[in-house]
Rosetta silent file (secondary structure, phi, psi, omega in degrees, C-alpha in Angstrom):
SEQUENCE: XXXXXXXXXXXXXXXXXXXXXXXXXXXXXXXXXXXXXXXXXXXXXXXXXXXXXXXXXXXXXXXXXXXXXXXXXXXXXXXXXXXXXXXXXXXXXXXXXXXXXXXXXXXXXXXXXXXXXXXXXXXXXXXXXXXXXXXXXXXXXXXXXXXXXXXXXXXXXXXXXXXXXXXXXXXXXXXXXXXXXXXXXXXXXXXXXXXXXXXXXXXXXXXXXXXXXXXXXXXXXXXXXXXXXXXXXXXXXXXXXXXXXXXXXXXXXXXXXXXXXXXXXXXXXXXXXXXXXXXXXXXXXXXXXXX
SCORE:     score description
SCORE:     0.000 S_00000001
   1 L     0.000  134.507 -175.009  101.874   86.277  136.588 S_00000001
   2 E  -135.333  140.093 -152.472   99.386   83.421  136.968 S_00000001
   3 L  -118.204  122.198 -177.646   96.122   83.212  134.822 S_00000001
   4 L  -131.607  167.143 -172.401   93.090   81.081  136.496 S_00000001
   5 E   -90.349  122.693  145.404   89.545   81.185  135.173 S_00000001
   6 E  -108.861  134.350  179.922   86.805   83.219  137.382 S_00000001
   7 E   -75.433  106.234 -165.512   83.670   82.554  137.949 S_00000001
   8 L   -48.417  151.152  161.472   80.788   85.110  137.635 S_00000001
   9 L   -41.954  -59.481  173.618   77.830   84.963  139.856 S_00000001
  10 L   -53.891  -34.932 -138.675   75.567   83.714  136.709 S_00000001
  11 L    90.899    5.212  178.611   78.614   81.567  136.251 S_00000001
  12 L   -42.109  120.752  172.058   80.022   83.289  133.466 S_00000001
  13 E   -75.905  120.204  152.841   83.331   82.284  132.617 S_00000001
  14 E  -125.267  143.121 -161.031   86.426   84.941  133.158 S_00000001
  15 E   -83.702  114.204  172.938   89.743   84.665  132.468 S_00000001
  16 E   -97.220 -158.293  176.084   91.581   86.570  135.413 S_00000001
  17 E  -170.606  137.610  158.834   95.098   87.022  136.294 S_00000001
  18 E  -143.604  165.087 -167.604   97.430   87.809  139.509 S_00000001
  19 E  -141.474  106.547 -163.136  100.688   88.826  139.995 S_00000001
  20 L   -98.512  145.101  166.238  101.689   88.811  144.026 S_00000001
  21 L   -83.308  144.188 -159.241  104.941   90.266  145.137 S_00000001
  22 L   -82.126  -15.621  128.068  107.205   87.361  146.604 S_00000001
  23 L   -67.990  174.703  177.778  107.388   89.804  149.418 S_00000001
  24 L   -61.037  149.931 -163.932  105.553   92.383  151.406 S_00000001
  25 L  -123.317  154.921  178.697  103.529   94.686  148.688 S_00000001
  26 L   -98.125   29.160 -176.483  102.681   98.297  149.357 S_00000001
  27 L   145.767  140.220  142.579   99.702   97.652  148.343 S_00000001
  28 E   -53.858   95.858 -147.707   97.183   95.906  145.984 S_00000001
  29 E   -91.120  104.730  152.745   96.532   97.007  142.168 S_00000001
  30 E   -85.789  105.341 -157.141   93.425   96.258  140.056 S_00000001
  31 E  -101.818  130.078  179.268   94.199   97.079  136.483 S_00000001
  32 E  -121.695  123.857 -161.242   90.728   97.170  133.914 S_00000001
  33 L   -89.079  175.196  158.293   91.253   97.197  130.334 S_00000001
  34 L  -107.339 -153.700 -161.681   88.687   98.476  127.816 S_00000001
  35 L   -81.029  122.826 -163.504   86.443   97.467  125.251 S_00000001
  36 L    64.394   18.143  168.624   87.947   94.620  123.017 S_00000001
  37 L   -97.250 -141.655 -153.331   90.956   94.305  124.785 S_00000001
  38 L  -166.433  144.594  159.099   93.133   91.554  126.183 S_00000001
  39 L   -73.204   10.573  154.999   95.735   91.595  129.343 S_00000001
  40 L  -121.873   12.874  148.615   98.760   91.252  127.125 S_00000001
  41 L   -62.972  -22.135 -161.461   98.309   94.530  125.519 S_00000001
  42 L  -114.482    6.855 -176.837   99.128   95.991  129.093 S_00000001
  43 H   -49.842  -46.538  179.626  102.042   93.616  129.962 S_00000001
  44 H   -43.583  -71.191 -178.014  104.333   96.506  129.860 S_00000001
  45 H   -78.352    2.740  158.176  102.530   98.788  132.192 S_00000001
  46 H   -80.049  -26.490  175.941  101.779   95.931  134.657 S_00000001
  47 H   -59.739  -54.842 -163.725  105.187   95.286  134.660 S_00000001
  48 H   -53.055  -52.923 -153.435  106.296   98.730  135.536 S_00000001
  49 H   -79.992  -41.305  174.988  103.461   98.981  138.888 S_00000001
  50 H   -51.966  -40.068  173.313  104.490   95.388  139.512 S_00000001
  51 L   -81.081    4.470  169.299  108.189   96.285  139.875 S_00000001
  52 L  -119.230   23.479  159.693  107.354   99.419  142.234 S_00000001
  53 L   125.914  -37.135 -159.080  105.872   97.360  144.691 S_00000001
  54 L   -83.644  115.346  128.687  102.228   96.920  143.944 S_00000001
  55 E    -5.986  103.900 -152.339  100.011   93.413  143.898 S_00000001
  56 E  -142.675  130.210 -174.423   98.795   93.628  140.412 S_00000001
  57 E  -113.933  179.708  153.273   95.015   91.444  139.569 S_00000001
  58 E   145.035 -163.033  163.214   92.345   92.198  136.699 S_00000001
  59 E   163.572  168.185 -157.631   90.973   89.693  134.093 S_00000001
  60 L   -85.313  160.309  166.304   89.242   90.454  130.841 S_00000001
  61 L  -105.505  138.580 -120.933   85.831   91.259  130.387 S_00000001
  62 L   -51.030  141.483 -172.952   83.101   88.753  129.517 S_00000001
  63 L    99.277  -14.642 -162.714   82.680   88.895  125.706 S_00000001
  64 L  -121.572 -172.789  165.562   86.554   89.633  125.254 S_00000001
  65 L    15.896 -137.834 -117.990   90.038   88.287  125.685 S_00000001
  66 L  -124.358    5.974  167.320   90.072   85.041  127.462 S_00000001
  67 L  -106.370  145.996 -143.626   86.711   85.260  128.359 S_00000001
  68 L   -59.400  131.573 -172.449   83.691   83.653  127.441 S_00000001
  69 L   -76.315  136.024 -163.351   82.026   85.170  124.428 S_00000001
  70 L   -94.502    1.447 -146.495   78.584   86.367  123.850 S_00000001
  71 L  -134.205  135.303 -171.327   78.417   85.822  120.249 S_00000001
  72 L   -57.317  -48.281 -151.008   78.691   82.898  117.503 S_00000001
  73 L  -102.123  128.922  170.862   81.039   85.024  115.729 S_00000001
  74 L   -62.701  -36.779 -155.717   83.934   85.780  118.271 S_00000001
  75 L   -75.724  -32.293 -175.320   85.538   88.971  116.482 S_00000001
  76 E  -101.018  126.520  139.818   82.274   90.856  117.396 S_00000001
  77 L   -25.540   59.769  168.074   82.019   93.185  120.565 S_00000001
  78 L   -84.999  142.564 -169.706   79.100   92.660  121.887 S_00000001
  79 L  -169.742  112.669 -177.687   77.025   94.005  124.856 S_00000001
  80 L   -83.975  -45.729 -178.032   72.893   93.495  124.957 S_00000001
  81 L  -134.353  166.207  170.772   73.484   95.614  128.646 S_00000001
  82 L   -93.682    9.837 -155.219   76.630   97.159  130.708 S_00000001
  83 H   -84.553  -72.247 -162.470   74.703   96.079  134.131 S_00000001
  84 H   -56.104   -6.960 -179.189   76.380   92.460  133.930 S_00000001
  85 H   -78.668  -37.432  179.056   79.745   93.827  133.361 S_00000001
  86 H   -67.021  -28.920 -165.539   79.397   95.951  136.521 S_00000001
  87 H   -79.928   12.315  142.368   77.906   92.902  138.594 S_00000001
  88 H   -92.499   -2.014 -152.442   81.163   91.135  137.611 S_00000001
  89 H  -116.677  -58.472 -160.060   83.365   93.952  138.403 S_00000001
  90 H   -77.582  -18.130  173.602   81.631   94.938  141.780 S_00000001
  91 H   -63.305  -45.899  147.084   81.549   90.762  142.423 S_00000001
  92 H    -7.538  -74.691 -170.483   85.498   91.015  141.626 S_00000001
  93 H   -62.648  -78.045  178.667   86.564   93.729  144.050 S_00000001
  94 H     2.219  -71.682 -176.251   84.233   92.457  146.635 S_00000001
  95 H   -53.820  -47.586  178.161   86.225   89.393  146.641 S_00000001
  96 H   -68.497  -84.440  149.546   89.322   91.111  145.708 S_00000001
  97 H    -6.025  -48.209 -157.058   89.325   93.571  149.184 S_00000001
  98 L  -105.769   23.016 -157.179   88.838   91.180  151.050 S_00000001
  99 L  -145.896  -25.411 -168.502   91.640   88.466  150.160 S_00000001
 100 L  -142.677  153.712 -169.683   94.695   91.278  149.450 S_00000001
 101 L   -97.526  168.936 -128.536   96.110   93.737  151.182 S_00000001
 102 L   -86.663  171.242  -47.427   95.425   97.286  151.553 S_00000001
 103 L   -39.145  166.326 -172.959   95.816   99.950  150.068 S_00000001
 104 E  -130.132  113.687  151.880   93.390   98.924  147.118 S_00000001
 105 E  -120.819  175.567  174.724   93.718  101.035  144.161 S_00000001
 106 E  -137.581  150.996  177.542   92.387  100.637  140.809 S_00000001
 107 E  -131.117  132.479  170.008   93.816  101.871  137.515 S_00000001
 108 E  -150.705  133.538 -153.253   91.416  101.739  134.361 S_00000001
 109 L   -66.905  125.977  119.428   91.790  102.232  130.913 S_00000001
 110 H    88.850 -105.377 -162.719   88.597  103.577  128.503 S_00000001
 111 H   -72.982  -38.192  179.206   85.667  101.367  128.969 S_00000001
 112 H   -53.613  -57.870 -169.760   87.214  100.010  132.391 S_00000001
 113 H   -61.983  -39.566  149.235   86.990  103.799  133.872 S_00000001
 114 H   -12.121  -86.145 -155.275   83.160  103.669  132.672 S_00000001
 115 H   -47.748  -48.834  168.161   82.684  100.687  134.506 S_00000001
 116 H   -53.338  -50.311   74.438   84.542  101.730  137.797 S_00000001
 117 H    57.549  -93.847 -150.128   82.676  105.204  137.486 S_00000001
 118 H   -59.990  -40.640  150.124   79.239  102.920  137.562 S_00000001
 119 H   -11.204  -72.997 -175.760   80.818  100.760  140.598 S_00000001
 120 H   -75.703  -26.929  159.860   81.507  103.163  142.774 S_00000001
 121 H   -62.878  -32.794  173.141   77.745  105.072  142.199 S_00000001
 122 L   -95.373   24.383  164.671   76.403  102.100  143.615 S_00000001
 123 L   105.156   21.800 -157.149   78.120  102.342  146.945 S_00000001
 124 L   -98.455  118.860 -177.461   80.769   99.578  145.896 S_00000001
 125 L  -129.563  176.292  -93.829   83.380  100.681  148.837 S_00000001
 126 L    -3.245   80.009 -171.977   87.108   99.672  149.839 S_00000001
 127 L  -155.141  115.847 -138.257   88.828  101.216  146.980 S_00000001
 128 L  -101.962  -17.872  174.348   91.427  103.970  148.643 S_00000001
 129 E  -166.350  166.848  172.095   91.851  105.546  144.800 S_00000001
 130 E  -153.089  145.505 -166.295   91.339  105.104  141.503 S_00000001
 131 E  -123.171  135.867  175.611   93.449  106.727  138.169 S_00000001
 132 E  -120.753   93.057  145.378   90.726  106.701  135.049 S_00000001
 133 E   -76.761  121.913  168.199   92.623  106.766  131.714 S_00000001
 134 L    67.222   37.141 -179.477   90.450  108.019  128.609 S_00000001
 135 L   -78.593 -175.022 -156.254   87.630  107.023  130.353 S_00000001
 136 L  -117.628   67.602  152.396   84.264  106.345  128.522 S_00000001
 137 L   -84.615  -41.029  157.806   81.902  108.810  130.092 S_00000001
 138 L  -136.557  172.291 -117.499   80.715  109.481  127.019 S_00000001
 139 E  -120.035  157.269  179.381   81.392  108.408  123.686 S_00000001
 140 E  -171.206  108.319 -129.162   83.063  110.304  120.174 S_00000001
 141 E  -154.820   90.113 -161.291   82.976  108.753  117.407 S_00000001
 142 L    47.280   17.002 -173.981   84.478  110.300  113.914 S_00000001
 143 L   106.811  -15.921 -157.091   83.056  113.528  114.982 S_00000001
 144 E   -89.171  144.988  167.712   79.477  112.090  115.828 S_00000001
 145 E   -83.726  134.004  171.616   78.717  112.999  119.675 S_00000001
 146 H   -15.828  -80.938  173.936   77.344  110.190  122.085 S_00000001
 147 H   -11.251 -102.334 -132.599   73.306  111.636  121.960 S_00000001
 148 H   -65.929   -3.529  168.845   73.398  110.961  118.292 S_00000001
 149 H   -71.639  -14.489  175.398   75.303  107.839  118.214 S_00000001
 150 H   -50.238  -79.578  139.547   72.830  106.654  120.865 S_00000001
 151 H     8.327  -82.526 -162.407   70.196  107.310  118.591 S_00000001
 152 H   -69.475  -18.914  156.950   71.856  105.618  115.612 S_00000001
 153 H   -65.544  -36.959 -174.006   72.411  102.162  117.582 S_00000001
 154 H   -53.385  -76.390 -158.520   68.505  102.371  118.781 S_00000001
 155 H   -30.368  -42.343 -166.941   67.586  102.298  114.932 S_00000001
 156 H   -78.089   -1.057 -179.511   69.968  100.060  113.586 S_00000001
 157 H   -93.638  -24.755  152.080   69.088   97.601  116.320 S_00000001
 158 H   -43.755  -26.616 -161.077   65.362   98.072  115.585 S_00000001
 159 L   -95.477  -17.056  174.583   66.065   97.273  112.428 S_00000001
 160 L   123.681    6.789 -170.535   67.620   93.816  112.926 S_00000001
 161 L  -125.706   61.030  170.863   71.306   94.703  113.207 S_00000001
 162 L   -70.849  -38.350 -170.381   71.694   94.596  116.981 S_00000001
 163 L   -97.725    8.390 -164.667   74.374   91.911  116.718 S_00000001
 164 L  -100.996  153.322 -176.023   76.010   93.046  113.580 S_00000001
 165 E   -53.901  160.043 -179.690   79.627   94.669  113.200 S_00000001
 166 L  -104.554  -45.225  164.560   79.518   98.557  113.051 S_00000001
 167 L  -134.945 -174.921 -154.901   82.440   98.417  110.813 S_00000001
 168 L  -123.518    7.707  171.630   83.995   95.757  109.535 S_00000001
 169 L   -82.961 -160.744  153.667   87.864   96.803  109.464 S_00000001
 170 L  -121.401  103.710  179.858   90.280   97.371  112.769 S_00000001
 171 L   -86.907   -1.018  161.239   90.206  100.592  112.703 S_00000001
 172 L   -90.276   29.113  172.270   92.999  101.061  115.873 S_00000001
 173 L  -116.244  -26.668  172.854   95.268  100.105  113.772 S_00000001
 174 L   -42.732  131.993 -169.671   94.813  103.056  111.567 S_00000001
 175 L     7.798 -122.828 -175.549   97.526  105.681  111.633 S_00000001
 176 L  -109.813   17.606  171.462   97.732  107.361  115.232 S_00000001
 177 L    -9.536  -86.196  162.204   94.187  106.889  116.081 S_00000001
 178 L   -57.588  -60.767  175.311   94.953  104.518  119.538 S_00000001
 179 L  -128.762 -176.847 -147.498   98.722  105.217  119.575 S_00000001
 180 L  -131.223  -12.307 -152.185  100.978  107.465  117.740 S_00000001
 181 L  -106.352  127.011 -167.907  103.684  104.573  118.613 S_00000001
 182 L   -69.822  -35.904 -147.852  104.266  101.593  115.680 S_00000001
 183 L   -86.625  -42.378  159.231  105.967   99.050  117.752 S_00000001
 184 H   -34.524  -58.591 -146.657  102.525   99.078  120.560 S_00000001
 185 H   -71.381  -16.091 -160.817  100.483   99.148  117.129 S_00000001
 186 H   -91.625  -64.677  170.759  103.028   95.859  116.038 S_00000001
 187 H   -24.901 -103.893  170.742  102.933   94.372  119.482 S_00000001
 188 H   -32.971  -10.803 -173.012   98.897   94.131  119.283 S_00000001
 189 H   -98.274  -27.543  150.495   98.527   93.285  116.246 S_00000001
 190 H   -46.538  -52.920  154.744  100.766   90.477  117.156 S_00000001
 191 H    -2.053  -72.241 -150.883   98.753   89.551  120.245 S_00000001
 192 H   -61.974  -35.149 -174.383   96.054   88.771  117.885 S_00000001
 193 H   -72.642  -33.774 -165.188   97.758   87.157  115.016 S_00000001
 194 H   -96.996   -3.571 -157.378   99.735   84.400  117.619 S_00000001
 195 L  -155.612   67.271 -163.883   97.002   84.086  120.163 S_00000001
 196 L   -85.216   -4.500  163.268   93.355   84.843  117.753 S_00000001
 197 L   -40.130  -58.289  143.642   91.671   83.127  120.848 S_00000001
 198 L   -30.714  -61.448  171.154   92.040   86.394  122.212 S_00000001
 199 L   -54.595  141.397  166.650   91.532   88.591  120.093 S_00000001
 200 L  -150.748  175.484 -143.347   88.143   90.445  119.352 S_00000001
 201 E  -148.648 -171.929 -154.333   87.149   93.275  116.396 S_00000001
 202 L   -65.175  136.679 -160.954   84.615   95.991  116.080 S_00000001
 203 L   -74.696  165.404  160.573   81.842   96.596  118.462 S_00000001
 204 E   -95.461  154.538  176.090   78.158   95.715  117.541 S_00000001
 205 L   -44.931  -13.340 -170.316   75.243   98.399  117.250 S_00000001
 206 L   -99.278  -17.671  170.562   73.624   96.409  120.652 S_00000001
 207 H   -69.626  -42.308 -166.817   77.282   97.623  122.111 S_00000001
 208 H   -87.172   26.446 -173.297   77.098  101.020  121.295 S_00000001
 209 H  -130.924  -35.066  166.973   73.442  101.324  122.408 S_00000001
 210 H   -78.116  -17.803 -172.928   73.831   99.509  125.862 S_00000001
 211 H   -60.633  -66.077  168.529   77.423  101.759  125.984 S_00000001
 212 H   -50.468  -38.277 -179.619   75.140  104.793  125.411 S_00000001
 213 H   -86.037   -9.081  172.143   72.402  103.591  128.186 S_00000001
 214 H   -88.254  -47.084  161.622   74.827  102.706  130.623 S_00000001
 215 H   -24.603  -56.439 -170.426   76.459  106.509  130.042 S_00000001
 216 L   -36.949  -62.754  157.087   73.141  107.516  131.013 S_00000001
 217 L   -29.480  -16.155  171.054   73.248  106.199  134.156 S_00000001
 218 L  -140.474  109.340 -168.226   75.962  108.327  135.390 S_00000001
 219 L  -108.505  174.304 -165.744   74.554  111.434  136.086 S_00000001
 220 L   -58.469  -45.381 -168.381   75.686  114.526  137.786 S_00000001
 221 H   -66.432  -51.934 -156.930   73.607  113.762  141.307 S_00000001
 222 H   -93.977   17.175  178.302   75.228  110.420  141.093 S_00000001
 223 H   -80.048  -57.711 -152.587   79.287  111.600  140.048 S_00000001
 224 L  -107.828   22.704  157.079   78.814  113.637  143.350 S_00000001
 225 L   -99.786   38.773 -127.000   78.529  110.759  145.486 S_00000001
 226 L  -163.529   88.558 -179.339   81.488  109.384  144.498 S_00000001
 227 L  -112.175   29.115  155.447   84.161  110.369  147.619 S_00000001
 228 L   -81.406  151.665 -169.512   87.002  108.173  146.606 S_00000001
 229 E   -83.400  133.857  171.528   89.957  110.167  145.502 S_00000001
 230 E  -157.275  146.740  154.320   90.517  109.658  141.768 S_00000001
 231 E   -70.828   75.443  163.708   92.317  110.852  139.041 S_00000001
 232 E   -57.202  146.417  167.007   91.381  111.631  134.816 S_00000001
 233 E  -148.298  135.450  153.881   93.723  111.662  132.167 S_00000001
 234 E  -144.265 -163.138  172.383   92.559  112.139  128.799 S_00000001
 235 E  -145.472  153.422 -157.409   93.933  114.063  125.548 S_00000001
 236 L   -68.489  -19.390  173.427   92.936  116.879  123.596 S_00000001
 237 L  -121.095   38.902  171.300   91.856  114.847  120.158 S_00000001
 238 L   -53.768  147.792 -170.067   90.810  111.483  121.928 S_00000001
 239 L  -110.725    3.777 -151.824   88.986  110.065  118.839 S_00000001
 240 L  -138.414  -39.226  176.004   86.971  107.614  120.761 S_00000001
 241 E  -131.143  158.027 -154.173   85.733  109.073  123.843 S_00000001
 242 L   -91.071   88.416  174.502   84.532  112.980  124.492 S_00000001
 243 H   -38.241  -71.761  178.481   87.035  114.711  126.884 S_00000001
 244 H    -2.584  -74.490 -173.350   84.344  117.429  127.164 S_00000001
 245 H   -56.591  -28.806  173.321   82.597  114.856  129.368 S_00000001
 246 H   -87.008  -54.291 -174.561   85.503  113.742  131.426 S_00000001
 247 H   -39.600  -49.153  179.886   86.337  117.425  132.186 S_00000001
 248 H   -65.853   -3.842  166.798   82.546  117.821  133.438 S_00000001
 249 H   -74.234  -49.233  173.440   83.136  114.479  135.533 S_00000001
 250 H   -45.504  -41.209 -170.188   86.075  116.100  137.036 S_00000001
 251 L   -82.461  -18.316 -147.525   84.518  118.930  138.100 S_00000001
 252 L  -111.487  -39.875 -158.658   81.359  116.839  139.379 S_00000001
 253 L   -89.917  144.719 -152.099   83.165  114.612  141.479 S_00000001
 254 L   -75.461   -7.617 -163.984   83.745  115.566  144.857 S_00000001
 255 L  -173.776   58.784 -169.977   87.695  114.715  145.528 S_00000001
 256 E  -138.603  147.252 -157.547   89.010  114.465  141.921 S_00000001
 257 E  -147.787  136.371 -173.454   91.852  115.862  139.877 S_00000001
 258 E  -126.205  132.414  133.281   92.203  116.138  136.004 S_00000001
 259 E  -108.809  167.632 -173.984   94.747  116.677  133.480 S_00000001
 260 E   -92.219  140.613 -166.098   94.799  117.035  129.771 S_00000001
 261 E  -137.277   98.075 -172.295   97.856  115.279  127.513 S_00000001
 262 L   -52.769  120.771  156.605   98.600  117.052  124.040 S_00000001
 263 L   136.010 -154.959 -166.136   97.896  115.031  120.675 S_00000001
 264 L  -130.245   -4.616  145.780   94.856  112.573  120.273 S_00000001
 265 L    18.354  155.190  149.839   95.937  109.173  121.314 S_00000001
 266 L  -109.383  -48.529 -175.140   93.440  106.919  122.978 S_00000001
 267 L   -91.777  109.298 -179.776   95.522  104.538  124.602 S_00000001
 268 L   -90.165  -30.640 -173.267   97.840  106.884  126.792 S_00000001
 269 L   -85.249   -2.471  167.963   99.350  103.878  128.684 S_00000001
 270 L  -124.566   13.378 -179.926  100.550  102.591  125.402 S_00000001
 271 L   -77.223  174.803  158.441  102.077  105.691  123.363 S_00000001
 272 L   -46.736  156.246 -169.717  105.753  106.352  122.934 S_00000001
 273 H   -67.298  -10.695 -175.534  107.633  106.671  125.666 S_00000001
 274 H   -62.969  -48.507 -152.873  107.687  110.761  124.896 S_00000001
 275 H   -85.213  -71.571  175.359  104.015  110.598  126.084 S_00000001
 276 H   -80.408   -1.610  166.056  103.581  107.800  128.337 S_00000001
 277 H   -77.136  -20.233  138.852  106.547  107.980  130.408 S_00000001
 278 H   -85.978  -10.881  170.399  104.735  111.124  132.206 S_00000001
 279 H   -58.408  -58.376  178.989  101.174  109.984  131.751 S_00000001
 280 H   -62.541  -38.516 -169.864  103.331  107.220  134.458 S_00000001
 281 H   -81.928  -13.934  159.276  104.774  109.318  136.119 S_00000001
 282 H   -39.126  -70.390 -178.016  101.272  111.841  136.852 S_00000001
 283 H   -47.530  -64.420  153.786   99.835  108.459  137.711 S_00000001
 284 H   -45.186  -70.718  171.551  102.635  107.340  140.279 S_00000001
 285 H   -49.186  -14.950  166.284  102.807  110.444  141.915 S_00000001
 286 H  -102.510   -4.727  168.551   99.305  110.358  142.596 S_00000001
 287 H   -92.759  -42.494  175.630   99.117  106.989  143.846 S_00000001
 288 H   -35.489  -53.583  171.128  102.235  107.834  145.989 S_00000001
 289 H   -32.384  -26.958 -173.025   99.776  109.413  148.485 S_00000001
 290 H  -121.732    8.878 -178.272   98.193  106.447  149.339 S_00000001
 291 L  -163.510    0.000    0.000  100.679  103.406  149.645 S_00000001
């Protein structure tokens, strides 16, 4: 795997990454992480798609990991809008299509399936499938539903605390909140502690209020424009994003297939192996189709 810096159309610095097969590939792999992550939380499952053939790209996105930061204070998540994340994402593939070879799928995690989701509404095309874990069509949060968390970012950002932490712990570290499995939860926490360059911490109220306005934005008319074949996965107690809302994606999108994965996890691609070793294999088997 070799990590080079890319450059956004504003010029935005992002730290990307690719990992070519030293031979013919069945195909090319975009992998998208989610909000406050890093590309060596996912080493594991790049490894696995890397060793069954697949071309495997991504890099983190701007405010996060290895990429340039929006903020004084690093540890805070920050996002004034989600529109530059897609115009780095649809500049990405763009680039990305047209340099590696076919099939082009994408697999993306949380905030990444958001983003791919808004990609693909605007017409973004050679992308033959895409698998959306836990993605972030809308938002759940301690019980609170997207609407009112929506709501509760406008105020506190009226109020002067646009930039400020929403809480001030790591709260995915908490029991089995992300992952049910301690050695993942050890693993990340490591990341952070050997590499704090990386690392980033609890979103700000201007995240979860462009997060909510970018949600917006993907509405029913424009879900059913959306003819690439793709795949949801979520779980029945995600604690972070509203299955409700991925089932009603599922249903909306014209050539799309969902299942559900018992406990409440977040991170599916990073539980014990009881969990995520069929989460892969769901995923594989549905990718099989196309490469």
């Amino acid at each position: 795997m070799a990590f080079a810096q890319w450059r956004a159309d504003d010029g935005w610095p992002l730290r990307s990454f690719a990992w070519s097969q030293t031979g013919q590939a069945r195909g090319s792999m975009l992998f998208l992480n989610g909000r406050g992550d890093f590309v060596e939380k996912y080493l594991e499952v790049l490894a696995h798609w890397h060793d069954r053939g697949w071309n495997m790209a991504g890099f983190d996105w701007r405010g996060q990991g290895g990429s340039g930061r929006l903020l004084a204070d690093p540890l805070t998540c920050h996002q004034d809008s989600f529109d530059p994340l897609v115009r780095d994402l649809t500049s990405y593939v763009e680039e990305w299509v047209r340099t590696t070879p076919g099939p082009h799928t994408i697999v993306a995690h949380s905030m990444g399936g958001h983003l791919t989701l808004r990609m693909l509404t605007d017409g973004v095309g050679g992308i033959d499938a895409a698998v959306l874990a836990c993605p972030m069509i809308d938002m759940r949060v301690a019980g609170v539903r997207g609407h009112a968390l929506g709501l509760i970012g406008r105020g506190a950002s009226l109020i002067g605390l646009r930039r400020r932490k929403v809480w001030h712990r790591d709260i995915g570290d908490v029991g089995g909140r992300m992952t049910s499995c301690p050695e993942r939860r050890a693993d990340k926490v490591w990341w952070k502690t050997t590499y704090p360059a990386i690392a980033a911490g609890p979103p700000s109220w201007g995240w979860v209020l462009a997060a909510r306005k970018s949600i917006q934005k993907l509405t029913p008319q424009r879900l059913s424009a959306i003819t690439t074949p793709t795949l949801l996965l979520g779980t029945e107690g995600d604690p972070v994003v509203d299955v409700r809302a991925i089932r009603r994606a599922a249903a909306t999108l014209p050539n799309a297939e969902f299942e559900i994965f018992e406990g409440g996890g977040h991170e599916l691609l990073r539980e014990a192996d009881s969990r995520r070793l069929p989460v892969l294999d769901r995923i594989d088997g549905f990718l099989a189709r196309f490469a």
